[in-house]
C-alpha positions as CSV (number, residue, x, y, z in Angstrom):
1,X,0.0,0.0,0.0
2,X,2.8,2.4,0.8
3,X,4.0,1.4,-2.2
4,X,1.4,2.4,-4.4
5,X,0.6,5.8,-2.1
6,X,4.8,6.5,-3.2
7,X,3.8,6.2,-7.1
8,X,0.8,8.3,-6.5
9,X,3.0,11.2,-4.9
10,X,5.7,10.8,-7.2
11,X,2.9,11.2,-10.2
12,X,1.8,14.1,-8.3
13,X,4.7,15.9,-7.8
14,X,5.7,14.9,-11.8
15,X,2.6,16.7,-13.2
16,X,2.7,19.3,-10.4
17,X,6.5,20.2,-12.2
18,X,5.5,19.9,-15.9
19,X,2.6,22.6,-15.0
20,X,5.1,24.3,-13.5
21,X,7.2,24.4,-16.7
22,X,4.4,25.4,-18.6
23,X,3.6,27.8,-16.4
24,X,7.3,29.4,-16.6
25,X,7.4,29.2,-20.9
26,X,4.0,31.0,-20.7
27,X,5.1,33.9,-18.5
28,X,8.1,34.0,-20.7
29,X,6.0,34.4,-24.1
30,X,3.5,36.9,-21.9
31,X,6.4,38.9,-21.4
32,X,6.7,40.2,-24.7
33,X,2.3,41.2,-25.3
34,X,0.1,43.2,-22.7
35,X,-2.6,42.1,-21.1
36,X,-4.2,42.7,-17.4
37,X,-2.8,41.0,-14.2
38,X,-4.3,37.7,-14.1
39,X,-5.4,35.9,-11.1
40,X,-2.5,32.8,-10.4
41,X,-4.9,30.4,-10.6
42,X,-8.1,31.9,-12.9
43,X,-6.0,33.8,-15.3
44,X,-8.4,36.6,-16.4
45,X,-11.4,35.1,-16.4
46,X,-12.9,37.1,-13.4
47,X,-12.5,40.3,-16.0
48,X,-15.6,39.2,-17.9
49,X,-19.2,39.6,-16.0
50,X,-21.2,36.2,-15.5
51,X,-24.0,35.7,-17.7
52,X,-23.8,39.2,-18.6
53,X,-23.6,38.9,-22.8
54,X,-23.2,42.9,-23.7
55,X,-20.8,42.7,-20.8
56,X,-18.8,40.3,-21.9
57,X,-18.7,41.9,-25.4
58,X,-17.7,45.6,-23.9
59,X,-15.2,44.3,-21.4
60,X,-13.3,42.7,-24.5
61,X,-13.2,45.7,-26.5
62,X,-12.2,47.7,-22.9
63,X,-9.3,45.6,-22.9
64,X,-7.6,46.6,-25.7
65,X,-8.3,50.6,-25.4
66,X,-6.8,49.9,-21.7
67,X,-3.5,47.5,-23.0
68,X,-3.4,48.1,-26.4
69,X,-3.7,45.9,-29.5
70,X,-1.5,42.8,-28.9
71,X,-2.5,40.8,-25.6
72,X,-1.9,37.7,-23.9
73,X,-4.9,36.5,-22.0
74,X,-4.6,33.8,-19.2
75,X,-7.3,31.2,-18.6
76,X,-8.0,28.6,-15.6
77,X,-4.6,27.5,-15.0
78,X,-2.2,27.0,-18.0
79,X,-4.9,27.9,-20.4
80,X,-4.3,30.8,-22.6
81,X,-5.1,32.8,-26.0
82,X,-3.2,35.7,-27.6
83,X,-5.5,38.3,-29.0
84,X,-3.9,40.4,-31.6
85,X,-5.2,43.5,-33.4
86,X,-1.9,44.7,-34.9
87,X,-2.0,44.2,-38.7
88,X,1.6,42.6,-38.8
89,X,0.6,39.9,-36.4
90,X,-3.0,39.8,-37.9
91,X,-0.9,38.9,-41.1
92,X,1.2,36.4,-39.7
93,X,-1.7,34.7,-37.9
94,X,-4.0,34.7,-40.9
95,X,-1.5,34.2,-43.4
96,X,0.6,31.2,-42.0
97,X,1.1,28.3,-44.3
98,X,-1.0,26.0,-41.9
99,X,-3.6,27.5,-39.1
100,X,-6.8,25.2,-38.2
101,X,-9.5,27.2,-36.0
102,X,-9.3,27.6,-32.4
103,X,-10.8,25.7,-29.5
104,X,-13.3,28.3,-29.7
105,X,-14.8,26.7,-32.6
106,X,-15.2,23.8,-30.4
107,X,-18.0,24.4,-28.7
108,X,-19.7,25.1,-32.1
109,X,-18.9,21.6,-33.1
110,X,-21.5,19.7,-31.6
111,X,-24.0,21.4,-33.5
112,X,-22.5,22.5,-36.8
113,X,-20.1,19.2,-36.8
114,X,-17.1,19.3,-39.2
115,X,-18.7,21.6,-42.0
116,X,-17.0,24.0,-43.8
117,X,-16.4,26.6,-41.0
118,X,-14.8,24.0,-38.6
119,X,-13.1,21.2,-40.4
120,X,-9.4,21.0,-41.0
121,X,-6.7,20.0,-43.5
122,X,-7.8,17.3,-46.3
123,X,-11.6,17.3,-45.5
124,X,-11.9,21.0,-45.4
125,X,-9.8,21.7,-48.8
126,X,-11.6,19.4,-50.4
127,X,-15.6,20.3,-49.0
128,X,-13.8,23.9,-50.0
129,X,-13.1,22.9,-53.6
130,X,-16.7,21.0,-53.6
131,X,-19.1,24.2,-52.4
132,X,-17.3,26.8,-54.5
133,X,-18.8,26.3,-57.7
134,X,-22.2,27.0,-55.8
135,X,-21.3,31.3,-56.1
136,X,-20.3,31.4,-59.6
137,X,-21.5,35.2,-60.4
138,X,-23.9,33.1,-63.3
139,X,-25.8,31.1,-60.2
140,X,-25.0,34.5,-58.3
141,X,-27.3,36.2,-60.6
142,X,-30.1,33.5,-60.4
143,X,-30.3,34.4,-56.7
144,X,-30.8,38.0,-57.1
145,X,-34.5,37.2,-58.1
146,X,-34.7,35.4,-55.1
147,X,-33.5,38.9,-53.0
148,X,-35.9,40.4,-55.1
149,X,-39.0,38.3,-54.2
150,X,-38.7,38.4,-50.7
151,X,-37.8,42.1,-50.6
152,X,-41.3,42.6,-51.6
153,X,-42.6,40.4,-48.8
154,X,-40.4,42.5,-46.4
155,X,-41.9,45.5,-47.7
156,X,-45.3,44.1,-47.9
157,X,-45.2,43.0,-44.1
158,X,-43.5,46.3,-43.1
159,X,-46.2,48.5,-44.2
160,X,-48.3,48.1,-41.3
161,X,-45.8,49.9,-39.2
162,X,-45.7,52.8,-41.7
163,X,-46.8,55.9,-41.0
164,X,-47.9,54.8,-37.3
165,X,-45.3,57.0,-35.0
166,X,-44.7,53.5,-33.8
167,X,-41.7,52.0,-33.5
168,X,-40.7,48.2,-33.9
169,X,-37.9,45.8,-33.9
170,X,-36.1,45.7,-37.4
171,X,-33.7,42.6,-36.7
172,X,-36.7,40.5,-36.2
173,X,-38.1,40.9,-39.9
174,X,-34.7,41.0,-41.1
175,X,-33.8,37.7,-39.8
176,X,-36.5,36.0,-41.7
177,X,-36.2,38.0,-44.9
178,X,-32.7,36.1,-44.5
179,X,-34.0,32.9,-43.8
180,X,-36.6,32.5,-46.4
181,X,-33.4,33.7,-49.0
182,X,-31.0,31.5,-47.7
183,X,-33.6,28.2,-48.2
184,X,-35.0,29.3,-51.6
185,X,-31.1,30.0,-53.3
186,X,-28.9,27.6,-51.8
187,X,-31.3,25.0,-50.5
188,X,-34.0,24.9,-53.2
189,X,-37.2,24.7,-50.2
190,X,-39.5,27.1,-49.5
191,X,-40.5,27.5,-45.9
192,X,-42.3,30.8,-45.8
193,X,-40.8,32.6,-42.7
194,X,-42.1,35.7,-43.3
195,X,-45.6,34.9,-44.0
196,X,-45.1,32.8,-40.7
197,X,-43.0,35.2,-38.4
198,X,-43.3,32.6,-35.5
199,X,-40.6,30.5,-36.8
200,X,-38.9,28.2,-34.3
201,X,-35.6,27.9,-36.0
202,X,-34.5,31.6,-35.8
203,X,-35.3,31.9,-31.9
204,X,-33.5,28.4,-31.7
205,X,-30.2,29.7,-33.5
206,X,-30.5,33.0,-31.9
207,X,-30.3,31.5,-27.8
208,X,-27.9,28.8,-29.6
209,X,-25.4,31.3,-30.0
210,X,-25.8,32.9,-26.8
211,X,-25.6,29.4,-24.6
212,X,-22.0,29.2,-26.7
213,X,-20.5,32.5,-25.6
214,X,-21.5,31.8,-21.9
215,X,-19.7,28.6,-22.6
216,X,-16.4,29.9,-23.9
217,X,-16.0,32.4,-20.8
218,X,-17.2,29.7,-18.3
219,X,-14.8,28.8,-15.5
220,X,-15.1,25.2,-16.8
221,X,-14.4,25.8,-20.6
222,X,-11.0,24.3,-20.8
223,X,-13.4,21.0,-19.6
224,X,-16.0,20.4,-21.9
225,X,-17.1,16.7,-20.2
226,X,-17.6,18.4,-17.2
227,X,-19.1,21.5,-18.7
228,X,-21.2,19.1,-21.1
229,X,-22.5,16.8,-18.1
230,X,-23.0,19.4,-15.2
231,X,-24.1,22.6,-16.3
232,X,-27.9,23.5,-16.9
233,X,-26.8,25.5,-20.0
234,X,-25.5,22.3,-21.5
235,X,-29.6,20.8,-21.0
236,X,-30.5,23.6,-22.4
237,X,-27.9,22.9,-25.3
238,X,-28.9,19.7,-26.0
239,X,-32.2,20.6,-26.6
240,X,-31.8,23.2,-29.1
241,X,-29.3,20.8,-31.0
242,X,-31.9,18.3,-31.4
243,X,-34.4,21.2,-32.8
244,X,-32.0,22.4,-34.9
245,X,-31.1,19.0,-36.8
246,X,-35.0,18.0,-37.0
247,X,-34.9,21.5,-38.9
248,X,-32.3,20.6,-41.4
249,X,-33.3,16.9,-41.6
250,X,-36.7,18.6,-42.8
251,X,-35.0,20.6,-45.5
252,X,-32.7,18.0,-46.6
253,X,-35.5,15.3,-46.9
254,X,-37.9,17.7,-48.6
255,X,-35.0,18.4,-51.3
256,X,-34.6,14.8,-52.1
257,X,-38.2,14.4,-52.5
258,X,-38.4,17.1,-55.1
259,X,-35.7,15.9,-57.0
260,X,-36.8,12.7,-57.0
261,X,-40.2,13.6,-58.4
262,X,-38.3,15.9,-60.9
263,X,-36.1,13.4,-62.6
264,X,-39.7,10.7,-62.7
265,X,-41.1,13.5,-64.7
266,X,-38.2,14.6,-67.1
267,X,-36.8,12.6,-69.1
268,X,-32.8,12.7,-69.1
269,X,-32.3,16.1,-70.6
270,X,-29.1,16.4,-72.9
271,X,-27.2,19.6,-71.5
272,X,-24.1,21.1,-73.4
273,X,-21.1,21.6,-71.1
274,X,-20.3,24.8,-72.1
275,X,-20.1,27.1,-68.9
276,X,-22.8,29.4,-70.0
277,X,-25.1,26.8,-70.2
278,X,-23.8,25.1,-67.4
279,X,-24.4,27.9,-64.9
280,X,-27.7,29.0,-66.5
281,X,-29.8,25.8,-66.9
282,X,-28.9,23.8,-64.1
283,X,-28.9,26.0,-61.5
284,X,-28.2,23.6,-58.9
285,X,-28.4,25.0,-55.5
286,X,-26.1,24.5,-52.6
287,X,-27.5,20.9,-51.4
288,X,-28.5,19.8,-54.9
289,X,-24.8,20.0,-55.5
290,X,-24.1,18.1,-52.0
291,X,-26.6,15.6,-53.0
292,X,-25.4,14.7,-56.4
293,X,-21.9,15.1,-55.4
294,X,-19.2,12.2,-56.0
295,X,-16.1,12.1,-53.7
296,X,-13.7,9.3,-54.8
297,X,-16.7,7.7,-56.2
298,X,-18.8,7.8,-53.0
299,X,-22.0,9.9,-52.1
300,X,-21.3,12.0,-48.8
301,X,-23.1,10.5,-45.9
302,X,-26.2,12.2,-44.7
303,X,-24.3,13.3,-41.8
304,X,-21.6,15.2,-43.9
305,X,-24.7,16.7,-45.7
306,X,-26.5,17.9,-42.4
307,X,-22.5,19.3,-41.4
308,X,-22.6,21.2,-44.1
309,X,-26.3,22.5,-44.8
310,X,-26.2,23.3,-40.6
311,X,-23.3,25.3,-41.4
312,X,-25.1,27.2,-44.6
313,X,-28.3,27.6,-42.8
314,X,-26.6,29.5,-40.0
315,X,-24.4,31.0,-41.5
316,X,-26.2,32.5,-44.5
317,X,-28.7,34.1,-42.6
318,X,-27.6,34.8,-39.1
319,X,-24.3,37.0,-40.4
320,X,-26.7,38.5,-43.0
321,X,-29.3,39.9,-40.4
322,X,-26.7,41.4,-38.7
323,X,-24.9,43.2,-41.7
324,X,-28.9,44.5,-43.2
325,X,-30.3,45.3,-39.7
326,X,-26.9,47.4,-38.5
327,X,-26.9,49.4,-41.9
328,X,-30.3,50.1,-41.1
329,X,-29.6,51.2,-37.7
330,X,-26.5,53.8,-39.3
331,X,-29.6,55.1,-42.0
332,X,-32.1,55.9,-39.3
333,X,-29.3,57.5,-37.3
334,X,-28.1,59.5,-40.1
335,X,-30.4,61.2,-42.1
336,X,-28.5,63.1,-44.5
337,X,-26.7,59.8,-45.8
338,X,-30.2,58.0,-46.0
339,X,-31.5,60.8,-48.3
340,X,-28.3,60.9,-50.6
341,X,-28.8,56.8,-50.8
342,X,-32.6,57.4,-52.0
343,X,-31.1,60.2,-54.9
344,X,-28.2,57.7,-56.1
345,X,-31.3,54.7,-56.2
346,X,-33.5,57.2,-57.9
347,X,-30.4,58.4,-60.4
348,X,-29.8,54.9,-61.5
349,X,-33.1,52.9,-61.4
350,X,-35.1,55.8,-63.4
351,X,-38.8,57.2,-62.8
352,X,-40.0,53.5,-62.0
353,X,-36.6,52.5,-59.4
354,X,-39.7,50.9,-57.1
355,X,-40.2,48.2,-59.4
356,X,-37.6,48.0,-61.6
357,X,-36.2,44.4,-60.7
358,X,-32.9,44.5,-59.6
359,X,-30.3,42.3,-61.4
360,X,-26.7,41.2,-60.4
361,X,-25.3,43.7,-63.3
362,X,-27.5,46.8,-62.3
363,X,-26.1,46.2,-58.7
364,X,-23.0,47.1,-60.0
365,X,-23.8,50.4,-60.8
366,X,-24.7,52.3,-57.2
367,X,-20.9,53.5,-55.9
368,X,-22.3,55.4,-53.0
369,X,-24.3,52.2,-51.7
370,X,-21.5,50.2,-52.0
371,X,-19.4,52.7,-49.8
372,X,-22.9,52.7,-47.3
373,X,-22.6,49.0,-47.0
374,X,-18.9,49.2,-46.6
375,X,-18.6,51.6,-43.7
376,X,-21.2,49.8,-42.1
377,X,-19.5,46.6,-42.2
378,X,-16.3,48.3,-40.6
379,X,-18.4,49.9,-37.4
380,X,-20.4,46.9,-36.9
381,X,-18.9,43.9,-38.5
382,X,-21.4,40.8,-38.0
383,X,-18.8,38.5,-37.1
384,X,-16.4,40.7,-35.1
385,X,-14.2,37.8,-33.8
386,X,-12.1,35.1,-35.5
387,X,-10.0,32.3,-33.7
388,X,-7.2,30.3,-35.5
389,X,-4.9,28.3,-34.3
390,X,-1.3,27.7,-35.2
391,X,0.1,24.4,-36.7
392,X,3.7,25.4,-36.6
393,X,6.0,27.7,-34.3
394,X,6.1,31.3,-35.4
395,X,8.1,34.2,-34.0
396,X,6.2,37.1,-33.2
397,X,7.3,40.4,-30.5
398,X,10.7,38.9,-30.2
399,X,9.6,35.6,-29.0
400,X,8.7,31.8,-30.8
401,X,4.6,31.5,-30.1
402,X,5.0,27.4,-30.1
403,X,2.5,25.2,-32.5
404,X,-0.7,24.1,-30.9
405,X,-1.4,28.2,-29.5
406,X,-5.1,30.0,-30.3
407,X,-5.1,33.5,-31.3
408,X,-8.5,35.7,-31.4
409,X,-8.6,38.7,-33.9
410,X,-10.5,41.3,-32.7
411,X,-12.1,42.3,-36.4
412,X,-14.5,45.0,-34.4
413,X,-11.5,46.5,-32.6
414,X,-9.2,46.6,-36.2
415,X,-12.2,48.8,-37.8
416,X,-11.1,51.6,-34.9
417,X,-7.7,51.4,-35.7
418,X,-7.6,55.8,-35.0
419,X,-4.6,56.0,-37.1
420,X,-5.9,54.3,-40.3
421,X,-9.8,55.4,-39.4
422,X,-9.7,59.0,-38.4
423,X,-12.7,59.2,-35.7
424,X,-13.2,56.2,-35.9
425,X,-16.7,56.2,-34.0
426,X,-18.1,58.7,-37.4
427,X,-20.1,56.4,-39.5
428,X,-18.7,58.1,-43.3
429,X,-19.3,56.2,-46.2
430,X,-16.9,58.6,-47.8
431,X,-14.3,56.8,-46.4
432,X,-14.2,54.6,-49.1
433,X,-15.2,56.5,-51.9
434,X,-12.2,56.4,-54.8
435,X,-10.8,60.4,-53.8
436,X,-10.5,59.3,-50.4
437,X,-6.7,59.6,-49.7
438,X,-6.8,57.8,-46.8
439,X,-4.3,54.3,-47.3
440,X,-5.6,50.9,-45.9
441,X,-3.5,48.0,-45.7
442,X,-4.9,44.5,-46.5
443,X,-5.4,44.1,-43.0
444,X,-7.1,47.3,-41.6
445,X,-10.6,46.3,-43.2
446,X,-11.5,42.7,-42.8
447,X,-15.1,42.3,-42.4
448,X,-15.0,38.5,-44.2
449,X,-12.1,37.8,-42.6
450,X,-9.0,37.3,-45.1
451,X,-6.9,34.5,-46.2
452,X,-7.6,30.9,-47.2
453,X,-10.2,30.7,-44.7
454,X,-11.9,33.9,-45.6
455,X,-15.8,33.8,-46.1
456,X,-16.8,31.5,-49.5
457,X,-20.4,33.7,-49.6
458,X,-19.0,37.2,-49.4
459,X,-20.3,37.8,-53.1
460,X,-23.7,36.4,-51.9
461,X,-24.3,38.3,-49.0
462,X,-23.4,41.8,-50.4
463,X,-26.0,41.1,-53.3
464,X,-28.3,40.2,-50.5
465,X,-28.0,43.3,-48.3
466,X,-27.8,45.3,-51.7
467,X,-31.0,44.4,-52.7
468,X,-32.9,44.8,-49.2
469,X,-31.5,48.3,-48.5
470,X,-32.2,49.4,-52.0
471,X,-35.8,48.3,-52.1
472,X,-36.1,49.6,-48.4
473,X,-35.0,53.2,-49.1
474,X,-37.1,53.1,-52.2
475,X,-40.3,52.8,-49.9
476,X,-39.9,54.2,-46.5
477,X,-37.9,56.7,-44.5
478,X,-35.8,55.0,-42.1
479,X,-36.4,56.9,-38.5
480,X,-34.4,55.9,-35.5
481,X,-36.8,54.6,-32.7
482,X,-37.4,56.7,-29.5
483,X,-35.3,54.1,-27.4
484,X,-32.6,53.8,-30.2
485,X,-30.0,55.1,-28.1
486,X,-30.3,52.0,-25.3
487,X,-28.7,50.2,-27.7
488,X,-25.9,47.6,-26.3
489,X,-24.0,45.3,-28.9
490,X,-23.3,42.1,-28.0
491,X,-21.6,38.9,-29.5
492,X,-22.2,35.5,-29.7
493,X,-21.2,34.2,-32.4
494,X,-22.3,37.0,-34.6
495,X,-22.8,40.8,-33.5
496,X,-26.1,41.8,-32.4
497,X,-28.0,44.2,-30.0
498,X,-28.5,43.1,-27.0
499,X,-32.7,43.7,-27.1
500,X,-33.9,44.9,-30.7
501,X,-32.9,48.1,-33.2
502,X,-35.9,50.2,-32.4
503,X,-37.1,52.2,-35.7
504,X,-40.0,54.0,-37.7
505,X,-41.3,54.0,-40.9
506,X,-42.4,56.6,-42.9
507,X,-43.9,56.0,-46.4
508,X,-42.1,57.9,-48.9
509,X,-44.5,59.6,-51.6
């Protein structure tokens, strides 16, 4: 027995030492970043409010105006992240030959799986090389009559609040605008969540995302088993998974059964392979091309299906909301820019610009929306935090940063870079009009992140939030709500206010 009690000591003293080493190399390599005092044993978790989201959110933006862009931020014990704002680290981070996603991403995993946002190495380069053919600008422009057909639903349902003096939530409508565009294009089903505003999924994704963030800057994050099998937010977590995957099993099955009774009732149509016809017949959506799809000669599985359309689904409307409902929010707040929007639309649409449908070409063709949409993404970027983590050493501040470390960039924090955005606070589209002197490096305005991981549906989502400002400034005045200015951001996994974006319509003549 004393035997066995003098291996258990000398095991304890032997892990006791190597934490200590850690410990030691870590102090070393926070040495050379800033950062606030951390706790010996908590690190800095105490800095962030419990269960406070907006908190959370503004006590990781107070950080860096209090210790400046590059910090090193301790966790429950040895656990750490480096959170860098700096574009020459952003660039080494982002652009290192081999960076996976952090841990972060983790806690995503369980109900997003190993799609295209979280998978790694072989699987991810090749689901990579498999989706991008779904936003050639040909199948692009197929989807802007999508944007256009539920625009006119948003406008429809909108109307009631017109002219009323009374002010409503905007992110609500906005998130199933997105919804009902993100099924129709790239999953070729219909579900109608505008006409049926009491739609379970987006309340689901929404508290989704919120359970995650309390999970991430929960004393027990660096154990997800005990996290997982302890915690009534994890209950709550496994419900909303199981919702969630009924909701895309639904959308998955319903595809298969329209194809299905589309190839029983045409015959085996003879295509020609040349691209323009390739792009402009098929028009294969997003699952279409997952279902049809040959990897070494195999189908993917129905679970590699759900990884991926869970990942769509999310994030093709969720990131979307936030982009449309935020550059709604800068319109109602500034008047003057809303009215010079409505001349440019006016200018380039003609006498009819209300119905005139909008196409992927004539999109091209409004330079001031596109500077709108652009500032708007750089004050309130939807998602405003990345994570990657490194696969091999790098040196950065004077010191190695070894293999295996996660690093956060602070997107929301770059946009306020004072030297390269002058006031940074000033929501001025003329920032990035073509005079503007001002120089911007690659990695001063990032709002789709950058790199080989970079977003794969930037193209789509600008068309999208083109189309839904330019049809909403065509009908209404955009007025900020009375309690506009309670406004507190907060992010989860994408940016959004912490209640609702309070506004009023008026109908323009």
């Amino acid at each position: 027995m004393s035997f066995v009690l003098f291996l258990l000591v000398i095991l304890i003293v032997y892990g006791l030492a190597q934490v200590y080493r850690k410990r030691r190399r870590l102090h070393h390599i926070a040495a050379h970043f800033d950062g606030a005092k951390p706790h010996w044993l908590l690190g800095n978790v105490m800095e962030y409010p419990a269960n406070d989201i907006p908190g959370i959110f503004e006590t990781m933006v107070a950080l860096h105006k209090r210790h400046g862009k590059d910090l090193f931020n301790w966790g429950l014990l040895n656990d750490h992240m480096i959170t860098v704002s700096s574009a020459a680290n952003v660039e080494k981070v982002v652009m290192a030959k081999r960076t996976e996603k952090s841990s972060v991403y983790e806690f995503i995993e369980l109900w997003l799986g190993q799609g295209l946002l979280i998978s790694k190495g072989e699987k991810w380069f090749h689901r990579r090389k498999i989706i991008t053919p779904t936003f050639h600008f040909k199948i692009l422009e197929s989807f802007v009559t999508v944007f256009n057909q539920e625009a006119e639903i948003l406008i429809e349902k909108l109307s009631q609040y017109a002219d009323t003096g009374r002010e409503f939530d905007i992110y609500e409508p906005i998130s199933l605008y997105a919804l009902d565009s993100i099924c129709t294009t790239s999953m070729g089903v219909e579900i109608n969540a505008q006409r049926h505003p009491e739609n379970q999924y987006v309340r689901d994704v929404k508290r989704m995302s919120e359970l995650i963030l309390l999970r991430i800057f929960h004393v027990l994050s660096s154990f997800p088993r005990t996290y997982w099998y302890t915690m009534p937010n994890a209950w709550e977590q496994r419900k909303l998974i199981r919702r969630l995957h009924a909701f895309t099993d639904t959308v998955i099955h319903r595809r298969r059964e329209q194809l299905l009774e589309r190839s029983s009732e045409v015959s085996h149509e003879q295509e020609c392979l040349d691209e323009e016809h390739l792009y402009t017949k098929r028009r294969e959506t997003f699952l279409d091309l997952l279902l049809n799809v040959r990897v070494d000669g195999n189908s993917l599985s129905d679970l590699d299906i759900r990884e991926e359309v869970d990942t769509f689904m999310f994030e093709g409307h969720d990131t979307t909301t936030s982009g449309i409902a935020f550059t709604f929010y800068q319109l109602a707040k500034h008047p003057e820019i809303q009215e010079k929007l409505y001349w440019e639309i006016q200018y380039v649409l003609g006498v009819d610009y209300r119905h005139v449908p909008l196409t992927y070409n004539t999109l091209q063709n409004f330079p001031y929306l596109d500077m709108v949409v652009k500032e708007s993404l750089r004050l309130l970027p939807p998602v405003s935090f990345i994570g990657r983590r490194l696969a091999d050493d790098i040196e950065m501040n004077g010191v190695t940063i070894p293999a295996g470390t996660d690093f956060t960039i602070p997107i929301y924090v770059i946009h306020r870079n004072p030297v390269v955005y002058p006031d940074p606070e000033r929501f001025d589209p003329e920032r990035f009009s073509d005079g503007n002197t001002q120089r911007r490096g690659p990695y001063d305005y990032i709002p789709f992140s950058i790199g080989s991981r970079n977003c794969i549906g930037q193209r789509y989502a600008l068309l999208e939030m083109k189309v839904a400002i330019v049809r909403m400034v065509s009908f209404y005045r955009i007025l900020p709500g009375d309690t506009m200015h309670e406004i507190r951001l907060k992010t989860d996994l994408v940016l959004r206010p912490d209640k609702s974006i309070p506004i009023k319509l008026v109908a323009r003549p």
